[in-house]
N, C-alpha and C positions, 0 to 999 in steps of 0.2 A: 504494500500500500504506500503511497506519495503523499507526502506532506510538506506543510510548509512552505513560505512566500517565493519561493525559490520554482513551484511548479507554478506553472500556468495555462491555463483551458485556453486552446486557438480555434481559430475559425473551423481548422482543419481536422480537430475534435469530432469524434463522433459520439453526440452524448446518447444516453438512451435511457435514461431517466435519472431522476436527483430522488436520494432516499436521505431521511434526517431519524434522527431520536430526541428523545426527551429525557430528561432527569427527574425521576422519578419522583424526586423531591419538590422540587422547585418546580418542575414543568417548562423548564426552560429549554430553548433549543439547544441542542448541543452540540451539534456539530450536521456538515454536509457531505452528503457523500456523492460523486457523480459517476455514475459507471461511463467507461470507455470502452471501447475495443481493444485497449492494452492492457484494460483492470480497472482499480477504484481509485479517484485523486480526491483526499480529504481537504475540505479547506479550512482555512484559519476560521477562530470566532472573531465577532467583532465587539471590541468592548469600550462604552465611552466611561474616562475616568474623570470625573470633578473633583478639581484643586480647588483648594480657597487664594483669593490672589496675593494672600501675606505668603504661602507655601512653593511659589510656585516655581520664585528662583533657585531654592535648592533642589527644587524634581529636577529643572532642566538642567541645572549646572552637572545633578551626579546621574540623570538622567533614571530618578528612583520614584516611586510614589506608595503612600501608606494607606493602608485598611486599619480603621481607627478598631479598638477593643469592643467587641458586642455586635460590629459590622456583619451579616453575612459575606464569607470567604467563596465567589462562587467557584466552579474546577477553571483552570487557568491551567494552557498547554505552553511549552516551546514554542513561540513561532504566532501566536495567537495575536491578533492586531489590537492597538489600543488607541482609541481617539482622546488624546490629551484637551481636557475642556477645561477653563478657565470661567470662575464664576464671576458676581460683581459690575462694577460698573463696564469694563471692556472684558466683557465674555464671550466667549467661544473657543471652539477649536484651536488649540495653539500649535499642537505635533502631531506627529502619527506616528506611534513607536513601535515595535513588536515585543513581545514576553520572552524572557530569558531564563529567568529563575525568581525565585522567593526565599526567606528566612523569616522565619518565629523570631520576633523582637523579646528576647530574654530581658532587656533589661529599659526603662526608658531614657536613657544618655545613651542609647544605640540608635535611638528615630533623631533627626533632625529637627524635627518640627516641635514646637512647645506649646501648641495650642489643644491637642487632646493627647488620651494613653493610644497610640497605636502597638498593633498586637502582630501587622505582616508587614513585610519589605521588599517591594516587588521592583526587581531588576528590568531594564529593557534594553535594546538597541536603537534607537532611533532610525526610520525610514526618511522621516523629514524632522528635524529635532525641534525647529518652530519655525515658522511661518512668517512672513513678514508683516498682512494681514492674519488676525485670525478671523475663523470662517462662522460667521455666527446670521443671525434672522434677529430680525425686530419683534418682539413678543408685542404682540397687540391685547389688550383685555387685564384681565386680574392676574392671568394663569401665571406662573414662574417656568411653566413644564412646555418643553418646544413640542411644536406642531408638525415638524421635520423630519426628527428622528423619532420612530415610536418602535418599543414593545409589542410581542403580541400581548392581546388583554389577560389573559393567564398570568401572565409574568410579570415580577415585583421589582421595584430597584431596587439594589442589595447595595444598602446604605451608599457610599461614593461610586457602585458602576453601574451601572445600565446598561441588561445586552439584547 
């Protein structure tokens, strides 16, 4: 099986159906699968992550971002995409990094940030590390919640990600 940002589906593709699953728990999707005539190419998830904007120069400087203590931890692969969101007055999309790794924050002078207890420390690569603009929409109404990007209705935000 093929994974990872590295494959990519061309024209020349012969697909012949897309199968997905669900997690059991959450109900979230979890992954894609597309059958070819060579076999199965899995594609990345996509994950938008929300910084607060006091946080955001140490994500991008160590290129790191934290799941606060009590947060749902959703599965997170190798290779899995993450839309860097910036909340605030100049919100949006700042990067688009990929997943690399994680670590359990044993201690709190391990997290960066001093604004909650964060409990994970999720590693990335950066694809695009920030953007010159970032890529946001004008929220029209009361809502806070974009009109853009949605969830299926099943599925929850799990505290900073949205998949």
């Amino acid at each position: 099986m093929l994974r990872g940002p590295d494959v990519r589906v061309t024209s020349s593709d012969i697909l012949e159906h897309v199968c997905t699953t669900r997690d059991p728990i959450t109900h979230s999707l979890e992954y894609f699968l597309i059958e070819r005539s060579s076999g199965f190419l899995l594609l990345p998830k996509v994950f938008v992550a929300n910084c607060r904007p006091h946080n955001w120069d140490e994500c991008r400087q160590k290129v790191i971002f934290g799941i606060k203590k009590g947060n749902i931890h959703p599965r997170i692969e190798h290779g899995d995409l993450f839309l860097m969101r910036v909340s605030g007055i100049d919100y949006g999309v700042r990067g688009i990094w990929t997943f690399d790794k994680e670590r359990k924050i044993q201690s709190p002078s391990e997290a960066p940030w001093t604004d909650a207890e964060y409990e994970w420390l999720l590693s990335f690569s950066p694809l695009v590390l920030e953007f010159q603009q970032p890529f946001n929409e004008k929220f029209e109404g009361k809502s806070k919640y974009s009109d853009k990007i949605h969830s299926e209705p099943e599925e929850e935000q799990t505290g900073d990600l949205l998949r």
